[in-house]
N, C-alpha and C positions, 0 to 999 in steps of 0.2 A: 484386596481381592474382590469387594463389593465395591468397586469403582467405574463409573463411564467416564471415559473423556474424548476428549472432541478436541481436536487440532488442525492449524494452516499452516500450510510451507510455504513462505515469501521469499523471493530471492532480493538480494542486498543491493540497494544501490552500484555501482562501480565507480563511481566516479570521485571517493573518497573514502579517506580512514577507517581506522575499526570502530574511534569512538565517534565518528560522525556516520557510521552506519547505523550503528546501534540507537544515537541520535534521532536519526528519521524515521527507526519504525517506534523510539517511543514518542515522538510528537505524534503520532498516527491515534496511539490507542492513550489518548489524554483524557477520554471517560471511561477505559474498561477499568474491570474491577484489578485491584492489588494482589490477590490470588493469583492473576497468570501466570506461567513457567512461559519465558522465554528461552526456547535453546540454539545456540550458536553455533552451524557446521561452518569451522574453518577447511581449507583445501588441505587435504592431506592428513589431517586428524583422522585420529581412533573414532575419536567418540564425540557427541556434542558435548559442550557445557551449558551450563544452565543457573538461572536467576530466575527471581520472582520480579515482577514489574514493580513491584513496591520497592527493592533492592535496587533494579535498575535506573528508579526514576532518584533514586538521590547517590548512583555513583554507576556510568554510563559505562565504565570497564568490567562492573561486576558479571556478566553475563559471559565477557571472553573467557578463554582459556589462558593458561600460567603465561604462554609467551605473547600473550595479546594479540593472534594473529588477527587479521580480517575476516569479519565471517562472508560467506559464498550466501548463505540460504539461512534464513530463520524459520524456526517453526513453534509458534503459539501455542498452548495448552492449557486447555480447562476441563477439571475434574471437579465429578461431583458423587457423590452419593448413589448407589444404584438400588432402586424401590424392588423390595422383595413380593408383594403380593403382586394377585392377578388383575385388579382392580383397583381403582379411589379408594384405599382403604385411610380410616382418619389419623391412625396412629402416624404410618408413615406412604408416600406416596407407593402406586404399584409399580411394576418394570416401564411398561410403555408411557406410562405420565413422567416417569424422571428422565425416559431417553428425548422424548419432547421435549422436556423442560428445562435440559441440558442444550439442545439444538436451538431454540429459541431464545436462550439467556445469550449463548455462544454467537448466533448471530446478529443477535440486536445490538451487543455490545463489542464486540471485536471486526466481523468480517465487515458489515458494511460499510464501516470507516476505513478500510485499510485501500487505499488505492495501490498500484504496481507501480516499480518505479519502472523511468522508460529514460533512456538517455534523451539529453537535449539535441536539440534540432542541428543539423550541420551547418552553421555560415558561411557562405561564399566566401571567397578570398577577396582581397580589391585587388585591383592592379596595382603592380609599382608606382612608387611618387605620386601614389591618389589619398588623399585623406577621405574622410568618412563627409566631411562638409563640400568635398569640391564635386560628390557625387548627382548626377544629374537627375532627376524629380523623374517618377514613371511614366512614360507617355502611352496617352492611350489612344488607339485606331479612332478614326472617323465614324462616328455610330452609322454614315449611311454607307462605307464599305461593306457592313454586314447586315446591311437592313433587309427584312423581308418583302417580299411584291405583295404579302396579301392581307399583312396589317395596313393600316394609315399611317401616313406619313406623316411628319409633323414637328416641330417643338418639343420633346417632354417635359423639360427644363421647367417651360411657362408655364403648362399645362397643370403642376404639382398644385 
C-alpha cells in the first residue's frame, strides 16, 4: 500500500514467436535491474502474466501465460518504496524525493534503452527470370540536366 511504481507498455514485435518476442524486449533491458515485473497481454486473455526479468532472463517462457500464447504488448514495472515524510528526512526519503527517485532510476535504467519495434522495410519484387546479380547498377542523370544558371559551372569531381 506504501508503494510507487512507474511502468511502459511496449507493443511486441509481429514478425515472430512468443519466445522470440519475449527475446527482444529482454535483450533491450540487458542492464536493468532484476527487480522488473514484466507483464505479458496475449490477444484475448483475462488478464496479463507476469515474471521478473531475473526469471525471464534464464527461461524466456516464464513470462507467458499456461498456453504460451504470443504476447500483443508488454508492459514493464518498477516498484519502489513510497517516502512518508514532507521532506529530506535522514531516516527515510520524503514523498517527492522517492517519486523522483523512482522516475529517474526507471528512466535511466529501462526507458532509454528500449527502442520500438517497427517492421522491416518492404522489398521490391524482381521480375521473373531475373536473379539478384543480372540486376543492372543505378544510373544516375547527367548532373548538367539539373544544373543551376546561377552557380558556376564546372568539374566537381576534380575540384574535391
Amino acid at each position: 500500500s506504501r508503494r510507487l511504481t512507474a511502468s511502459l507498455d511496449i507493443l511486441a514485435p509481429q514478425d515472430r514467436g512468443a519466445k522470440g518476442r519475449v527475446s527482444w524486449l529482454v535483450g533491450q533491458l540487458a542492464d536493468a535491474p532484476a527487480q522488473l515485473l514484466i507483464e505479458t497481454y496475449a490477444k484475448n486473455a483475462r488478464g496479463p502474466s507476469s515474471a521478473t526479468l531475473e526469471e525471464t532472463r534464464e527461461d524466456r517462457l516464464a513470462p507467458l501465460d499456461d498456453q504460451k500464447r504470443e504476447p500483443f504488448r508488454f508492459r514493464v514495472v518498477m516498484r519502489s518504496e513510497m517516502g512518508m515524510g514532507r521532506g529530506a528526512a535522514k531516516k527515510s526519503p520524503g514523498f517527492i524525493t522517492s517519486v523522483l527517485q523512482l522516475i529517474n532510476t526507471f528512466y535511466g535504467a529501462v526507458v532509454q534503452d528500449v527502442v520500438p519495434w517497427q517492421p522491416a522495410a518492404a522489398k521490391l519484387p524482381l521480375p521473373p527470370n531475373l536473379d539478384e546479380e543480372e540486376v543492372a547498377p543505378t544510373v544516375r542523370p547527367d548532373p548538367q540536366t539539373y544544373a543551376m544558371p546561377w552557380l558556376p559551372t564546372g568539374d566537381w569531381e576534380s575540384e574535391r
